[in-house]
C-alpha positions as CSV (number, residue, x, y, z in Angstrom):
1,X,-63.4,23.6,-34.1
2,X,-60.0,22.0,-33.5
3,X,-59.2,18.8,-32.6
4,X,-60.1,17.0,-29.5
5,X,-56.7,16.4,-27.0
6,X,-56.5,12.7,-26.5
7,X,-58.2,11.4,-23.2
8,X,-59.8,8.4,-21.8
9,X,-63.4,8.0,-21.1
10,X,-64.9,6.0,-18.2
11,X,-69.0,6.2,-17.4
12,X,-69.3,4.9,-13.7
13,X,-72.5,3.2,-12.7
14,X,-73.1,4.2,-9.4
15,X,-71.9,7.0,-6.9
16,X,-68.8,4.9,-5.4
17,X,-67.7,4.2,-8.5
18,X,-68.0,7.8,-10.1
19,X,-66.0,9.1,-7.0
20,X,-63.5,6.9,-7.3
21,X,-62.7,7.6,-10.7
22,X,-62.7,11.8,-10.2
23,X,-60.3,11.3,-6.9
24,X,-57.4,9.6,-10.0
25,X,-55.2,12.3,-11.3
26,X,-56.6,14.3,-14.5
27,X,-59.7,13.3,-14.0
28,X,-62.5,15.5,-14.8
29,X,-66.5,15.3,-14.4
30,X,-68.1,15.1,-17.9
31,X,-72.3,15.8,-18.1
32,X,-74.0,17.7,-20.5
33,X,-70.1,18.9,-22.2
34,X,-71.6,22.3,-23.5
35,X,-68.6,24.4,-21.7
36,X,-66.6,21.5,-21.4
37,X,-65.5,20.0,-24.7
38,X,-65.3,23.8,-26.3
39,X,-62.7,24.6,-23.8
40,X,-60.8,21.5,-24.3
41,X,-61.0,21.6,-28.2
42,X,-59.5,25.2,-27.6
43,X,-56.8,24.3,-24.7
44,X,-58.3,26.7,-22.5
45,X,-56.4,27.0,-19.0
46,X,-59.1,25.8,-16.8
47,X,-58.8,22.5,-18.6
48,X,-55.2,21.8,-19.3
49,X,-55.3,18.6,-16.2
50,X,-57.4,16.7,-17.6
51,X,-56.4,13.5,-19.1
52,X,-59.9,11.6,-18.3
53,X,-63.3,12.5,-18.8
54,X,-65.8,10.8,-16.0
55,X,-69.3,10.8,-17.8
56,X,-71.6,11.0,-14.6
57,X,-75.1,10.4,-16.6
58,X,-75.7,7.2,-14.8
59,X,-75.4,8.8,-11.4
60,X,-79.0,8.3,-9.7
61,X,-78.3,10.7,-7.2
62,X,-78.1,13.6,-9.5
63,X,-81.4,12.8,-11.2
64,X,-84.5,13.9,-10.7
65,X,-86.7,17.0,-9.7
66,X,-88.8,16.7,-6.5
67,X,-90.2,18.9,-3.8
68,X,-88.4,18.1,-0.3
69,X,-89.1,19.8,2.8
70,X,-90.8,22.5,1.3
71,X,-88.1,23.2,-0.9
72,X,-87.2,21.9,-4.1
73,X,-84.1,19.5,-4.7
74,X,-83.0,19.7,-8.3
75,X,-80.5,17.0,-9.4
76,X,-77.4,18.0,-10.9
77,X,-78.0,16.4,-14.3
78,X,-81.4,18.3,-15.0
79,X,-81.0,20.3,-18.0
80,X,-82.0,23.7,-18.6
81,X,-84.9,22.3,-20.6
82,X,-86.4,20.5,-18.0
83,X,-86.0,23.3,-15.9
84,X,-87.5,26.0,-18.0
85,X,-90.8,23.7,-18.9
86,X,-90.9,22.0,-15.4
87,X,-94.1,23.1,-13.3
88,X,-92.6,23.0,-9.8
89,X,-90.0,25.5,-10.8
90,X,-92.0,28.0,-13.0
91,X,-95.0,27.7,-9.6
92,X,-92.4,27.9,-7.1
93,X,-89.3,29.4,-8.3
94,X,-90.1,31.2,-11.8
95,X,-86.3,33.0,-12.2
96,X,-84.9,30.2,-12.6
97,X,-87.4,29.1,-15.0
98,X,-86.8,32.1,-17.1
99,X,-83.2,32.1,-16.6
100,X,-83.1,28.8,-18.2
101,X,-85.5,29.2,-20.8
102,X,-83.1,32.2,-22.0
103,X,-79.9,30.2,-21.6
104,X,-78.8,29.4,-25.0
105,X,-80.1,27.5,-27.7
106,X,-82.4,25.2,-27.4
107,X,-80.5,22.8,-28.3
108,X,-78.0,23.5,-26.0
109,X,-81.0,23.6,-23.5
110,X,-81.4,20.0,-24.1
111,X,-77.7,19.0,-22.9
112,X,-76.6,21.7,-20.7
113,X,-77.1,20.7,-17.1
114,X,-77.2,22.5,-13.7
115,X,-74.3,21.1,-12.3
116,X,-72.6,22.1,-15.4
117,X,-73.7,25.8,-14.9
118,X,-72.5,25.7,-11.5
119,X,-69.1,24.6,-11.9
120,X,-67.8,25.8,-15.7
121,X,-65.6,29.1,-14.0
122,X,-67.5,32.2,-16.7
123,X,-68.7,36.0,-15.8
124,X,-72.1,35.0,-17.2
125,X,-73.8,31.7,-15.8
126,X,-77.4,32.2,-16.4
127,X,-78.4,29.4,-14.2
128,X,-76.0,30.2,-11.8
129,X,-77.4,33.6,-11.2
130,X,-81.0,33.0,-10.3
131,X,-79.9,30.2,-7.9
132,X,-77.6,33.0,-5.9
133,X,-81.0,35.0,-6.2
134,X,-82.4,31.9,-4.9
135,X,-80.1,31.4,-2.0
136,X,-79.6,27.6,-2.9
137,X,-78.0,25.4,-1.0
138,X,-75.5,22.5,-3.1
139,X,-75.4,18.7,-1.8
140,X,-71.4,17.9,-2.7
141,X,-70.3,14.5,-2.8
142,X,-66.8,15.0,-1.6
143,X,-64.8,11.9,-1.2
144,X,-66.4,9.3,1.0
145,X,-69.2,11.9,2.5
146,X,-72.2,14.0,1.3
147,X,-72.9,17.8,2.8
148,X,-74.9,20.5,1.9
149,X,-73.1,24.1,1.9
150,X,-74.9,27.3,0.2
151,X,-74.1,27.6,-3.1
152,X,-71.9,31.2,-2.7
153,X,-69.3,29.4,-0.7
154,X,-69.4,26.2,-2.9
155,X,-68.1,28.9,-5.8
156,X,-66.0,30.5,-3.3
157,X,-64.0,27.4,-2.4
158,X,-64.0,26.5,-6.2
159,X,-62.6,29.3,-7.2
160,X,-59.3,29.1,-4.8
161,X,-58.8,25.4,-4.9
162,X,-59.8,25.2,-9.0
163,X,-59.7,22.1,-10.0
164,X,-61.0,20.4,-6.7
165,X,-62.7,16.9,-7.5
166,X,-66.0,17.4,-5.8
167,X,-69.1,16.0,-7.6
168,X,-72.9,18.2,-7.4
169,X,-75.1,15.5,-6.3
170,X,-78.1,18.6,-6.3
171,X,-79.3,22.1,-5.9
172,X,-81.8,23.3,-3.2
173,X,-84.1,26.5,-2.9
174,X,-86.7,27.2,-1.0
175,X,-90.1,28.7,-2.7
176,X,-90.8,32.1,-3.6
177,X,-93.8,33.3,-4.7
178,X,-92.2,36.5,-6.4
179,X,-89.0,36.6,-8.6
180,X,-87.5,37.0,-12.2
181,X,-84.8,37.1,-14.3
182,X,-83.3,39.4,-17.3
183,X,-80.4,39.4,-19.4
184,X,-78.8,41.0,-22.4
185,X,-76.3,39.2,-24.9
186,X,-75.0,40.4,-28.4
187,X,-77.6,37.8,-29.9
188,X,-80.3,35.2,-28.1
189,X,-79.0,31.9,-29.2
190,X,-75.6,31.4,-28.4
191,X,-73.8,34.1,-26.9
192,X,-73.2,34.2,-23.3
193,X,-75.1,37.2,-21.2
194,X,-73.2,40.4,-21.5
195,X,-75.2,41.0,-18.1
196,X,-77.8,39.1,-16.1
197,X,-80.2,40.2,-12.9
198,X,-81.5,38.3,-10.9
199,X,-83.9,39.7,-8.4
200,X,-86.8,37.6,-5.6
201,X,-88.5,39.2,-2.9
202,X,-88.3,37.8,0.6
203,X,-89.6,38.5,4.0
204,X,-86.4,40.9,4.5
205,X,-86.6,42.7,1.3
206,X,-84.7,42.0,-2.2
207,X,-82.1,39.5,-3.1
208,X,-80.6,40.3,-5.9
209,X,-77.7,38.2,-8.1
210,X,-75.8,39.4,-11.0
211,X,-73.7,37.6,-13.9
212,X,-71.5,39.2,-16.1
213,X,-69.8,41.5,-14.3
214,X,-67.3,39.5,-12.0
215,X,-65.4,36.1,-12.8
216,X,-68.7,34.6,-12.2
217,X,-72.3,35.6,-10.8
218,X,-72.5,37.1,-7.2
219,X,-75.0,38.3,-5.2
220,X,-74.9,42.1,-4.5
221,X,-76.3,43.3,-0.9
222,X,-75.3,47.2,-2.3
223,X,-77.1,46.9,-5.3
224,X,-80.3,45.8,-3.6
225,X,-79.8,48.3,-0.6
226,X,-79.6,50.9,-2.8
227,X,-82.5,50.2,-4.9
228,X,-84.6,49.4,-1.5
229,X,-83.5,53.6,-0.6
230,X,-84.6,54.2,-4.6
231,X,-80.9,56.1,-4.8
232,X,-77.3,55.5,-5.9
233,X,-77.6,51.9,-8.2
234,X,-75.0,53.4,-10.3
235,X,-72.5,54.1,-7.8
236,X,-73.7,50.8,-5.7
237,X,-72.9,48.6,-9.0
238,X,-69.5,50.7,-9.8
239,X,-67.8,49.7,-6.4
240,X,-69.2,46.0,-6.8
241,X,-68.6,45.5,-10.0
242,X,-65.3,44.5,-12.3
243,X,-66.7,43.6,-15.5
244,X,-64.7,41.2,-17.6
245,X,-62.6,43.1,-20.7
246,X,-63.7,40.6,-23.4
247,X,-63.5,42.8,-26.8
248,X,-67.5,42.7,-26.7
249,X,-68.6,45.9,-24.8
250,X,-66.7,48.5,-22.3
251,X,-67.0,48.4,-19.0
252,X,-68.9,51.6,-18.9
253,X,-71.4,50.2,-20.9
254,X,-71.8,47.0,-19.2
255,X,-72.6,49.0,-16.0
256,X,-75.6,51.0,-17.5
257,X,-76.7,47.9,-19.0
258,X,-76.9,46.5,-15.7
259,X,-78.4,49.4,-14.0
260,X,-81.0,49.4,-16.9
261,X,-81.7,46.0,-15.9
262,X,-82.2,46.1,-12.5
263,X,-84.7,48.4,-12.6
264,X,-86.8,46.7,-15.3
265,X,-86.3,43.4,-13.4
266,X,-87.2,45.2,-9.8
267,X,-90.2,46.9,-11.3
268,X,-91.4,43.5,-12.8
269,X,-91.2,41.6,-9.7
270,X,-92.9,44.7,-8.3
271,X,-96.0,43.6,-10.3
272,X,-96.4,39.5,-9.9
């Protein structure tokens, strides 16, 4: 791997401190680092501001996995470990157990954290997915107050503001008793999903999210209409779909991947 660029490191002890040191010019928040040191080793775009790295480990806030409301509040700085093996989420919302349990390697499971997931701008974000199936809500820390906004218009305004200091205090979703995830890479550990369904049943029907086939993951109302009327997935997932031209697969086979996995994830949840 090349080189590191030369940057300063702070670790802030508490919330007020961490979002005073995002808010300073170049700064950039710093967790588990799986996406985020690669990408600055390799002077990718989405990193050329930053000239500080603001390790948020210490941030109580974003700690933590407890039920709330009836619905579960997920601290940004849980790994996809604890998520996979945690018994709240494999009772209460099992796709994102198994999205996390495929993300990776394991050791990459052990450092890569939700928050992380959510913000680092791929097609595939495995994590990312089943929370869209999930319909999560995000508590942002942004400046001197704290909301919650669902998680699609979180990446929304990420994506035309990129980079906006805004720190993920959590992750919200309610419970589900039926849900699950697939995915297909080029090889298990590793290699990012060349597609990734995410499907839960609620009162109104399906909810389905998919990664891999847009900048990042998105939930698709066509694809799950058109698999509630049992006809046109393929043509549903060829208007709402732009797969990413990456060198590993076409885009024609990325779509019948994707239909192939739909139906295997649609007729799974069919069975729980």
């Amino acid at each position: 791997m090349p080189d590191l660029p030369a940057f300063a490191y702070t670790r802030p002890c508490d919330l007020a401190a961490a979002m005073a040191a995002i808010a300073r010019p170049g700064a950039c928040i710093y967790a588990g680092g799986t996406d985020l040191l690669v990408a600055l080793a390799e002077r990718r775009p989405w990193v050329r501001f930053v000239r500080q790295l603001v390790d948020v480990k210490d941030i109580a806030e974003a700690k933590g996995l407890r039920e709330r409301d009836a619905r579960l509040r997920i601290g940004a700085l849980v790994t996809a470990d604890e998520l996979a093996s945690h018994r709240l989420v494999r009772r209460h919302a099992r796709v994102l157990a198994e999205a996390a349990e495929q993300t990776s390697a394991p050791a990459l499971r052990r450092r890569g954290t939700v928050g992380g997931n959510v913000c680092s701008p791929h097609p595939a974000g495995d994590i990312t997915a089943a929370l869209l199936a999930l319909d999560a809500m995000v508590e942002v820390a942004d400046g001197t107050a704290t909301r919650e906004i669902p998680l699609g218009d979180f990446m929304q305004a990420q994506a035309e503001q990129w980079p906006r200091q805004q720190l993920i205090l959590a992750v919200t979703v309610g419970r589900c008793r039926r849900s699950t995830f697939s995915k297909v890479g080029i090889r298990p550990a590793f290699s990012r999903s060349l597609v990734a369904v995410g499907v839960v049943v609620t009162d109104d029907g399906l909810r389905i999210a998919l990664g891999g086939l847009r900048d990042r993951p998105f939930v698709s109302a066509a694809v799950a209409a058109s698999v509630a009327r049992t006809g046109g997935l393929e043509a549903a997932l060829a208007a709402e779909c732009r797969p990413p031209t990456d060198g590993l697969v076409s885009d024609t086979y990325r779509l019948r991947l994707a239909a192939t996995l739909v139906r295997r994830a649609v007729a799974r949840v069919g069975r729980r």
